[in-house]
N, C-alpha and C positions, 0 to 999 in steps of 0.2 A: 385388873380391877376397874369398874366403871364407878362413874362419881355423876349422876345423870340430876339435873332439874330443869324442868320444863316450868317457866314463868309463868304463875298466872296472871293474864292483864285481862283488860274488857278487849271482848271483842273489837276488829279493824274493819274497817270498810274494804280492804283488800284481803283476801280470801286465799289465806294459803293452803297447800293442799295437805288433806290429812293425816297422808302417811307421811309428811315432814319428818318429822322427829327419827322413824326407821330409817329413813335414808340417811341422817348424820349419826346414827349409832352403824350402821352399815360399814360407808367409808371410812367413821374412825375406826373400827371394830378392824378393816382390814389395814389398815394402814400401821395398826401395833400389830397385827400378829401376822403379816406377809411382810411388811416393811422394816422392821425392827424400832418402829417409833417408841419411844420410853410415855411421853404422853404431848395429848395436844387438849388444847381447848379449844372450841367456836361457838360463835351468837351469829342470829338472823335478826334484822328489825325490819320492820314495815309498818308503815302509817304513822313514823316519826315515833315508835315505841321499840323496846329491843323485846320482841316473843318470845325469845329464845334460847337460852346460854346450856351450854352441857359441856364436863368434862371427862377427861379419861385418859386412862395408864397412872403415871407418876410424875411430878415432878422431878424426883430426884430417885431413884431406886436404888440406890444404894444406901440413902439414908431412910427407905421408905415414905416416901414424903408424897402423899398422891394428890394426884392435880384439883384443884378446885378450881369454882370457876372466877373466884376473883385472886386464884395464884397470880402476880406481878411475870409479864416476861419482858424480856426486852424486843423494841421495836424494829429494831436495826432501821433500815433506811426506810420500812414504811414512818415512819419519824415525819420527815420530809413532809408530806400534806400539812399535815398535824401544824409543822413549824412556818408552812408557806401561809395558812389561813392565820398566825398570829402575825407576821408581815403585814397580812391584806386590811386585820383588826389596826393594826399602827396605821398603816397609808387612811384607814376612815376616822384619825383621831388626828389626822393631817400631821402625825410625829414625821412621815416621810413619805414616797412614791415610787413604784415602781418604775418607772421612769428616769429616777434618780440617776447618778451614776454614782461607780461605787464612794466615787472620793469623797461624798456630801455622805454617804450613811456608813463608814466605815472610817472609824480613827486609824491614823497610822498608815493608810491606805496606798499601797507599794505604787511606784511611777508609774509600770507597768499597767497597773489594773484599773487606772482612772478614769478611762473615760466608758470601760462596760458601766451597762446597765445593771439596774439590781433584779429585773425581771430577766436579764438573761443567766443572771445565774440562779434564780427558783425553774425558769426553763430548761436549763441544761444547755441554751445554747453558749454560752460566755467564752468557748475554747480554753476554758483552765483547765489545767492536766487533768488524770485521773488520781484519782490514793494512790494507786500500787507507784507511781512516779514520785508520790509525797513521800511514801515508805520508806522508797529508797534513797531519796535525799536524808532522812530522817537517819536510816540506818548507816548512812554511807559518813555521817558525823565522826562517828567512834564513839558516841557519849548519852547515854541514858537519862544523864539531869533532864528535866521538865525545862522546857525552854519557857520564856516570856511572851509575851503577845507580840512585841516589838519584835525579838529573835526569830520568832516564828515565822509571823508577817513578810520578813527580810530575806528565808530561806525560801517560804511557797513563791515570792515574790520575783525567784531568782528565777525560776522554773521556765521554759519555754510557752506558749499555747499550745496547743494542740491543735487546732485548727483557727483561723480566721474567725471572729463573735460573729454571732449569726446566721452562719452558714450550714454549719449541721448538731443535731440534737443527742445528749449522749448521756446518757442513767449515771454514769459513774464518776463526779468530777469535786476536786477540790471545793468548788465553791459553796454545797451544803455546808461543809467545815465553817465557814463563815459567819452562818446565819446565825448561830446563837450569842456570836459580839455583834452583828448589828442589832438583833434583835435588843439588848442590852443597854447601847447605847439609845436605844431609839424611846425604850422606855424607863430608861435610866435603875433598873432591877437587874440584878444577877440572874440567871436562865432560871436555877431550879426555883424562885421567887414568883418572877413572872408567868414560868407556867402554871402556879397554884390561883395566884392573881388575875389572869387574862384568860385561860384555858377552861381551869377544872372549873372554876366556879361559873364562869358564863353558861359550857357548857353540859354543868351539873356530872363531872364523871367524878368516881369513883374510887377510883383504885389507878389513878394515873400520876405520874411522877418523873421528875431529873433522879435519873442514878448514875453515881459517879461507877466509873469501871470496874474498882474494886469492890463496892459493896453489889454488883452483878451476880444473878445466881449462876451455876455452871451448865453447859451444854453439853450436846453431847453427839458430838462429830470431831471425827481428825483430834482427839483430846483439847477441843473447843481452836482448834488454829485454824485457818484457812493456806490452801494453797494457792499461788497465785501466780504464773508462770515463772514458776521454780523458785520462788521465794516463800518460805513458810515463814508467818507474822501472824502477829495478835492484829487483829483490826485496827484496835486501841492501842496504839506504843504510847512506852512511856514517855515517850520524849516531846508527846506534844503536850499542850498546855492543861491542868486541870480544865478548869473550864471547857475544853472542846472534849472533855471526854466523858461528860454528863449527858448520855444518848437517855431517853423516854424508855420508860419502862409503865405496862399497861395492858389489859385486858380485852381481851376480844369484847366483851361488852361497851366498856370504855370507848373504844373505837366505834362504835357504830352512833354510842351517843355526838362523839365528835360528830360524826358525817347527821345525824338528823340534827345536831344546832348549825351546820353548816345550809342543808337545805330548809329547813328554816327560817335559814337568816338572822339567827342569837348572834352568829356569827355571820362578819361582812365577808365572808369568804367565796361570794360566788363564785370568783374567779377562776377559782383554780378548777372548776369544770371545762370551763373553754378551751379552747387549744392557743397553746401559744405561737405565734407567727416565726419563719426566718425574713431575712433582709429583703426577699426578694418578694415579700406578701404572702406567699404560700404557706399550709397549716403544718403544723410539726408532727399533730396528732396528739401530744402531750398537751397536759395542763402543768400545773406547779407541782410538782411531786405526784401527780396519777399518769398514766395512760390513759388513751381515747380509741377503745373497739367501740364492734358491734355487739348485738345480741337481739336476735329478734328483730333483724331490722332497726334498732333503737341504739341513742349511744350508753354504751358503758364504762363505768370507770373503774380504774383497776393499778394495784398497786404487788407488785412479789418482792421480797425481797428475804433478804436475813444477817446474823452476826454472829461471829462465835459461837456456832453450834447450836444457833437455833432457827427455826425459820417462820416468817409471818406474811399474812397475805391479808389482801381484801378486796372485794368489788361489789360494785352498785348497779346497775342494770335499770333503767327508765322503761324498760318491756315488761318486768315483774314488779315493781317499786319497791323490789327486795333489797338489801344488801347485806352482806356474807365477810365475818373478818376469823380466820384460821390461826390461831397460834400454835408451833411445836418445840420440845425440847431437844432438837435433831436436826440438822442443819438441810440434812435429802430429804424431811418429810415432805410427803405430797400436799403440801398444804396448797398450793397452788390448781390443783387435780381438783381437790376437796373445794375449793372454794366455787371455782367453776361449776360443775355437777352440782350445786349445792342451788347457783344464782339461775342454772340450765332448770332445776326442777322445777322453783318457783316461778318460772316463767311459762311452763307447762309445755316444755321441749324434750325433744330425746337425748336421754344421759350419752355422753360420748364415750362410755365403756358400760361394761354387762352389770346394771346395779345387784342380781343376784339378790334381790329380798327375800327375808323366809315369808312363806305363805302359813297360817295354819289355817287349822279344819272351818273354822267358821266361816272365817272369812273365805274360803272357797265356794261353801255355799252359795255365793251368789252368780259363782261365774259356774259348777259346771250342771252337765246337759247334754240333751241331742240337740241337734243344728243342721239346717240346711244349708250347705252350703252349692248352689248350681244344680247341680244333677246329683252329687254327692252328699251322702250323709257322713256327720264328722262328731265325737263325741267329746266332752272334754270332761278326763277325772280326777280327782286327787288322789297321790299316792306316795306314801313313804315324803310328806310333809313337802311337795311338790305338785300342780297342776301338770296333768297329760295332757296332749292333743295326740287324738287316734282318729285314725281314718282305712279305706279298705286298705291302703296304700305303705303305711306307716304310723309310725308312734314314737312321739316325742315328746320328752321330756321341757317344758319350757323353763325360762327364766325370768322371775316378775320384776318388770323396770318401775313400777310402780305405776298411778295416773290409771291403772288398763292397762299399760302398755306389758308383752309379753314377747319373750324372745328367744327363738331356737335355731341358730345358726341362719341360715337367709331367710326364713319366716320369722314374719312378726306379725301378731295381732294387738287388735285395739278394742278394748272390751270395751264398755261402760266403764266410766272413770269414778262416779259417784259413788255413794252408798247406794245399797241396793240389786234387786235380780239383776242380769243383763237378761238383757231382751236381742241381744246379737253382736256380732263384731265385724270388724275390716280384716281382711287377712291381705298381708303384702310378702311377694314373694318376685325375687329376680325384676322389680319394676313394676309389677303386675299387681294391682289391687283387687280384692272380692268381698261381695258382702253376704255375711252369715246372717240366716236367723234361727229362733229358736224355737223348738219342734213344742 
């Protein structure tokens, strides 16, 4: 079952392309019915608007429950930006600094952990363990009660580092766990407060919110567990404190508004585009909860992640001025795939697998014809809701990547991207490029 709205806004000064929309019915289309995804949603914005939002499959199919587009998911650890640009919002109300160490913006704040910084642990670099080392201290208790802040503090506190602060960068560490008691302390509100206070309303979302664990909708992988070398756990045990288990729950849409008050500037959060530094001055590559590629030549920012049987993605691209955020109720979805391909079209690049669009009859009309191509005449036709290329030689079936672009095992052509006849194409084959025209 699809659940499809295409936003109407006023036209952007950035020009996306117009088969958009097929290519996200496309990928999600294959990703429930090759993938076993139950449902996902996604939104595209540009030009500091969201264009975009579609959803599809189910929420829940067993209770029938189908995805809309502002169903609530959980963010799992794309979370993390989200809660580094409310940091960045405190350090521009001078409540604190990145700079800090933890002992000045954490109450209670273990011997051990005093003199990191607070920007190494939104970096990653700080050397606090990982979760699955909290888990097991957690689990290794015997005792299920919800521990205190104090108790807490006293066991993560116990913990070894894992490496030297500063020296190497690492996605998965205790010290997110952290963030939402400084954040707390810094602005004197309990987490699901201040992100109503400080977030949604600055930057105008929606359908975003603290959900405690338990009122979480369910997922749907491994019977929402993770495995994790050889320990199967809830993400969220009960043994740690309410308060750290009020992860962000929120909508593909929601997310993109985040990221346009963050570019912006509703929000002081430039930061967390940059890269954060190790000891020795050198770049880490990361920001505060994103990664830092390419695309285009250009940097892009990019977040995967997921939690108990769901999974969430996002990325931004300075080459397209797109950005792309994926939610699924399936811990394997390809949302990560999806979001890529999604930020690769917008940028008017080649899909990095065979996008397989359907073509119909009208819109073939513009591409086929006779052709010249060299000394060879080449024809192209539609047939059985597919473009041919025929020549003396062979006949092939193509596959439309969209844009013009066309694909049949090492041939590829490049029609005319626009609305309209083509007037000829590039054919690329084994390296070799040729131009067609039309008879």
């Amino acid at each position: 079952m699809w659940n499809l709205l295409l936003l109407a806004v006023a036209p952007s000064a950035l020009q996306l392309p117009a088969e958009l929309p097929l290519v996200c019915d496309q990928l999600a289309r294959r990703a429930l019915r090759e993938g076993g995804v139950p449902g996902l949603s996604l939104a595209i914005a540009a030009d500091g608007r969201v264009v975009l939002e579609r959803a599809y499959g189910f929420a829940d199919p067993v209770a029938g429950l189908v995805m809309q587009n502002d169903t609530r998911l959980p963010l799992g650890s794309l979370e993390r930006p989200l809660l580094a640009s409310l940091v960045l919002a405190a350090q521009a109300e001078e409540r604190l600094k990145l700079d800090d160490p933890l002992s000045k913006v954490l109450k209670d704040c273990p011997e051990a952990w005093k003199e990191l910084r607070l920007e190494q642990i939104l970096a990653g670099t700080s050397g606090l363990t990982s979760t699955s080392d909290l888990v097991r201290a957690l689990a290794a208790r015997g005792d299920d009660d919800p521990l205190d802040r104090a108790g807490f503090l006293q066991l993560a506190g116990g913990l070894p580092l894992a490496f030297t602060p500063g020296t190497r960068q690492v996605h998965d560490s205790i010290g997110w766990r952290l963030v939402p008691w400084i954040l707390a302390d810094a602005f004197g509100e309990p987490m699901d407060k201040l992100i109503l206070t400080q977030l949604c309303s600055v930057a105008e979302l929606e359908h975003t919110g603290a959900c405690p664990d338990e009122l979480r909708p369910v997922g749907h992988a491994r019977d929402c567990r993770e495995l994790d070398t050889g320990l199967e756990r809830q993400l969220f045990v009960a043994a740690e404190p309410r308060e750290l288990r009020m992860g962000l729950c929120s909508t593909p849409g929601d997310v993109l508004r985040w990221w346009n008050a963050v570019v912006d500037e509703r929000l002081p959060a430039q930061r967390i585009r940059s890269s954060s530094r190790f000891l020795d001055g050198k770049p880490t590559g990361h920001g505060l909860g994103l990664s830092i590629e390419t695309l285009g030549g250009e940097p892009r920012w990019l977040h995967d992640g997921g939690i108990g049987g769901f999974r969430a993605s996002f990325g931004a691209s300075a080459s397209s001025g797109a950005a792309v955020c994926v939610l699924a109720t399936c811990a394997s979805a390809p949302t990560g795939q999806i979001e890529e391909e999604l930020e690769r079209f917008c940028a008017g690049l080649p899909p990095l697998n065979d996008l397989r669009l359907p073509v119909d009859a009208a819109r073939a009309q513009d591409w086929v014809g006779d052709y010249q191509l060299g000394t060879t005449q080449v024809k192209l036709f539609f047939r059985d809701d597919a473009l041919v290329y025929q020549s003396p030689s062979e006949e092939l079936v193509l596959s439309w990547q969209g844009l013009g672009r066309f694909r049949s095992g090492e041939l590829e052509l490049q029609l005319q991207p626009a609305q309209g006849r083509a007037e000829g194409f590039a054919e690329r084959r084994r390296g070799a490029e040729s131009r067609a025209r039309r008879l």
